[in-house]
N, C-alpha and C positions, 0 to 999 in steps of 0.2 A: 838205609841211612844215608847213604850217597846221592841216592835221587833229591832229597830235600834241598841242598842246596843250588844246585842243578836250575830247579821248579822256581826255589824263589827267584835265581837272576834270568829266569826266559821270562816271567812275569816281571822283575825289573825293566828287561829289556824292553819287552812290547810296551809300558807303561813310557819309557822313553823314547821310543822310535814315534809313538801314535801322539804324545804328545809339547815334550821336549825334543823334538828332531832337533829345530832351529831357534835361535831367540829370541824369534817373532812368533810363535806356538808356543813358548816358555812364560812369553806376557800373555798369549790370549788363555793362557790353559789357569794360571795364577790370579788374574782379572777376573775371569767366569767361576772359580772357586770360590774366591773371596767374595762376588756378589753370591753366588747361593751359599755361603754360608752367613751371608747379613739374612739375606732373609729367612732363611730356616732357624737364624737364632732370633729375627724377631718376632716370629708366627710360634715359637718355641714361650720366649718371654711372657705374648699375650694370651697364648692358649695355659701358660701352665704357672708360671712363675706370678705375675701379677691378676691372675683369676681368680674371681670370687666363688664359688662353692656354697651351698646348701639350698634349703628352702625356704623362698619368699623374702630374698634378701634386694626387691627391687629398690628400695632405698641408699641402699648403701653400692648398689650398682652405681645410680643415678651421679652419686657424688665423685665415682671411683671411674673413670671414663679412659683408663690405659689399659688396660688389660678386659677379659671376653668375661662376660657375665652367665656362668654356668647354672647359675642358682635358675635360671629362665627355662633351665632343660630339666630341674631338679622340679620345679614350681608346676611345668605347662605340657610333660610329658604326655598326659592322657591326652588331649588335646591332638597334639601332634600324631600320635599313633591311633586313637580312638575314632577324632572325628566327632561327629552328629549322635554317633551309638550312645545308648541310655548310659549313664554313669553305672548304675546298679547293675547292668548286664556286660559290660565290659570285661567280664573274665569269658563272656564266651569270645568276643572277636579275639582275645589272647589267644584261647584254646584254640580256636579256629584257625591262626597262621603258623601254631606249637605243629597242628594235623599239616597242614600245607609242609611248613619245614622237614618234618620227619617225612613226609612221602617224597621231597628232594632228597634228602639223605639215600634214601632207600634204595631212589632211582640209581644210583651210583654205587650201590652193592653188585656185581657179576652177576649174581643167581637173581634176579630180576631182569638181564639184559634179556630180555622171548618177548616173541611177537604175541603172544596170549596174556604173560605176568605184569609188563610194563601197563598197559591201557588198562588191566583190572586194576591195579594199582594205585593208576591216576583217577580213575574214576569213582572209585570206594572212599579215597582222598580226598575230591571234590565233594561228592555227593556229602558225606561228613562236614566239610568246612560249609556247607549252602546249608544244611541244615542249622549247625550253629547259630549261625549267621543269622538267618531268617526267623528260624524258631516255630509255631506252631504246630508243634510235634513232640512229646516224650515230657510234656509238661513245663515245654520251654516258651515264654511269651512271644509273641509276632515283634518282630521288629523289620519292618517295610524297606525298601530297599533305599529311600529317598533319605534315611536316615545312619544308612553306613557311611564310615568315611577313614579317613589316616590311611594306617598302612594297611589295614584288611580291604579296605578297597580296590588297592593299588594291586595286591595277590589275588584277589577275584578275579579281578579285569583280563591281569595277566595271564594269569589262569586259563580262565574260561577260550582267552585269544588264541591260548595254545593249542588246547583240546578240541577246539575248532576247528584253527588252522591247518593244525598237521594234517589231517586223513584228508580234508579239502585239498591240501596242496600238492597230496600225492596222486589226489584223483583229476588234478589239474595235469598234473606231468603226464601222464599216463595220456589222457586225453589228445595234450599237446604234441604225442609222438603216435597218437594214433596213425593207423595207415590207409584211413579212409578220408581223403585230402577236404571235405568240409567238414569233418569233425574237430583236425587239426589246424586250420587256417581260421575257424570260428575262434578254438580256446586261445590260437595266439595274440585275435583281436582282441580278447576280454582280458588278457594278460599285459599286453604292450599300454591299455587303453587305462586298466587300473594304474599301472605302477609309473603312468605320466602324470596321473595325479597326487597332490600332497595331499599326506594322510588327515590334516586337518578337513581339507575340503571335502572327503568322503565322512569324514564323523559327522559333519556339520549337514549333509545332507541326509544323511540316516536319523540324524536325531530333529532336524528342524524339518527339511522337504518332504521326507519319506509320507509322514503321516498325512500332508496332501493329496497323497495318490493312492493310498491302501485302504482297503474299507475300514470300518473301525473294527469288526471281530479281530484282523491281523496288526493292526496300531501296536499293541502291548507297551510295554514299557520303554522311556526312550533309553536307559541303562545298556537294555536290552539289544534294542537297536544299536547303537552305537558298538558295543562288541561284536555284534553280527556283521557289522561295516567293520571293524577293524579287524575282524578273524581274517574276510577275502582277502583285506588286502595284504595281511601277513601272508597267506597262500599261496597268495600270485608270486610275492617275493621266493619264497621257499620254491614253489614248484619250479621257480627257474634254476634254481640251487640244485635239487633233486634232480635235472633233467640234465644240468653239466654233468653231475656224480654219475647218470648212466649212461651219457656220450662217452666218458671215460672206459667204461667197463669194451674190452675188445669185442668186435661182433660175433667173433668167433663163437665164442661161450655158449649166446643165446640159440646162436645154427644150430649147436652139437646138441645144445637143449631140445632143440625142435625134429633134429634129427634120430633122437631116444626117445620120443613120443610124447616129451613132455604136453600137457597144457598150456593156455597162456598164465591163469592162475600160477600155476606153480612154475612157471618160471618163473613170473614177476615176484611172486613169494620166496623162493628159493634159491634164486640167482641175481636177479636184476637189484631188487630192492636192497636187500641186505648189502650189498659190494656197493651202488649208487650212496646209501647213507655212510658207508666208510669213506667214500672219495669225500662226500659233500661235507664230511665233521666240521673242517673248522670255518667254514662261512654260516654253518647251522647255527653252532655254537656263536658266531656274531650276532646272527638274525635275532633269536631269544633275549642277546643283552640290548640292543635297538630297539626290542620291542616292550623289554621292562621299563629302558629309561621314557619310552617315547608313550608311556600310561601317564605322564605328567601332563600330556594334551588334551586330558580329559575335562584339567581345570576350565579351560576357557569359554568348555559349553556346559560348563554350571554344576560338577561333581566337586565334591568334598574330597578329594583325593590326601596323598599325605601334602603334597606341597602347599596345597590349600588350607588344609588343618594346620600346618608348619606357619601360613601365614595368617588363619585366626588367631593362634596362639601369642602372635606376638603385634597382632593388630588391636587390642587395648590399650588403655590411657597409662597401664604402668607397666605397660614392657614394648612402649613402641619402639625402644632405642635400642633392640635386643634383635632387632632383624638381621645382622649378619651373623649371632650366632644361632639361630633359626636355619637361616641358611647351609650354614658348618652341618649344624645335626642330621637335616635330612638328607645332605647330600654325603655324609658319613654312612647313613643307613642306605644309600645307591651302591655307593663304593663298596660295602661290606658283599652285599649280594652280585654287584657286576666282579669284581675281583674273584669272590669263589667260583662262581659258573667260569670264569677264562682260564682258571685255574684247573681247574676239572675238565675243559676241554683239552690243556696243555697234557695232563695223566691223560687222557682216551686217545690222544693222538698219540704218543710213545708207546700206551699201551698197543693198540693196533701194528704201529709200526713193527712192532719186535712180534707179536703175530705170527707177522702176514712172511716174516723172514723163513 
């Protein structure tokens, strides 16, 4: 009972030392309040108090021009989240990102952390959400790839970047610390050489240039292409990630590894790897949220992504005036999924921490 008061005046104090020292931090600290709360109460006002609500109220939007027209998010959802997908088959792409969600959930149960459970996991996950998706199978109609769009696209892409990426990126690091000096001087070049270029300029050549040079049996789809172009270059990034996390690991380790007869496999299995992705958690955990938001690049070489559906949605004659909260919505649906993934890295960093004690 004695501590309570104690706590409240150390936290009075700091609150006054850091920002009431003097009366020149007394004005800037009460100036900077008082504007964020102008404008938290006027993003407050127009989001909630003068907002219109329900469906197909674009009329009475039209006339009401102070506050956010929700009824646009009530009206044009499918749209937004659907995309190109048939209207009548849109409970699969639902289903299809319900499977994707629950296999992120899953990922962040402990009894999945193994180098055997996690990959089946994500792969029985994907393989599920591509069938959905696609269809012709189990009496489900074909639906062509040029026709998905919203947010199941947006977790395809991601998706697919990932599952790519990772084992490519580890087999880049590996590579790049080989100890056969043009094994290692090759992977640096194709590493330093990728990640000087902006990601846009490698989409745009896998989806526009590529098919100039590859005969047509390997052409496939530019969808395709394009994730194939955005998996390396996820890789390249990540392998240099992975390759701090096992510069970190002391050399000792691996000696005494190699001094007990180990393999190389099974050190890199059983030593290197495992300790590498503990150093490397929180710029991983960055790379993944960079590489969700940065599926919005997809729009500009001609996908239906969600920001592109976000902007058919509200590119007709009676909701063109509804684009900022178009805006709001999708980048609500960013925020929702960037925030939990940083949030989830923030629990696997404490959790390790207290580990490794």
């Amino acid at each position: 009972m004695t501590d309570l008061p104690i706590q409240h005046t150390s936290a009075f104090s700091n609150i006054k030392r850091h920002y009431f020292a003097t009366p020149l931090n007394s004005a800037i600290t009460v100036l900077l309040a008082a504007f964020t709360a102008w404008i938290l109460w006027g993003f407050f006002n127009w989001a909630f108090l003068e907002a219109i609500w329900g469906y197909g109220k674009n009329e009475e939007c039209r006339a009401h021009e102070h506050g956010a027209c929700w009824s646009f998010v009530a009206t044009r959802w499918r749209i937004v989240l659907f995309g190109l997908y048939p209207f009548e088959e849109q409970w699969r792409s639902a289903l299809a990102c319900i499977v994707m969600l629950i296999v992120a959930i899953l990922s962040c149960v402990p009894v999945f952390w193994n180098a055997k459970r996690l990959p089946v996991l994500w792969m029985v996950g994907f393989a599920t959400f591509y069938i959905l998706m696609r269809g012709g199978v189990f009496g489900l109609t074909p639906v062509v790839e040029r026709d998905w769009g919203g947010l199941s696209l947006t977790v395809f892409i991601f998706a697919s970047v990932c599952l790519l990426g990772m084992p490519l990126s580890i087999i880049f690091a590996l590579l790049r610390r080989s100890e056969l000096p043009w094994i290692a001087r090759t992977m640096a070049l194709v590493i330093d050489v990728i990640r000087s270029l902006p990601l846009l300029a490698i989409m745009f050549t896998f989806a526009i240039v590529l098919p100039f040079v590859l005969p047509g049996w390997a052409i496939g789809d530019k969808l395709y292409r394009v994730i194939v172009g955005y998996a390396i270059f996820f890789a390249c990034y990540q392998a240099e990630i992975i390759r701090g996390g096992i510069q970190a690991i002391p050399s000792g380790q691996e000696e005494a590894a190699k001094a007990l007869g180990m393999g190389y496999w099974h050190r890199i299995g059983y030593i290197v790897l495992p300790q590498a992705f503990r150093n490397a958690l929180p710029p991983t955990i960055n790379q993944f949220v960079i590489t969700f938001k940065e599926t919005s690049l997809v729009t500009i070489i001609g996908f239906f992504d969600i920001l592109a559906s976000g902007r058919a949605a509200a590119g007709t004659a009676d909701w063109s005036f509804a684009t900022i909260e178009m805006y709001v919505f999708v980048g609500l649906l960013f925020f929702v999924f960037v925030f939990s993934l940083s949030r989830y890295g923030a629990y696997l960093e404490r959790r390790m921490s207290l580990n490794s004690r």
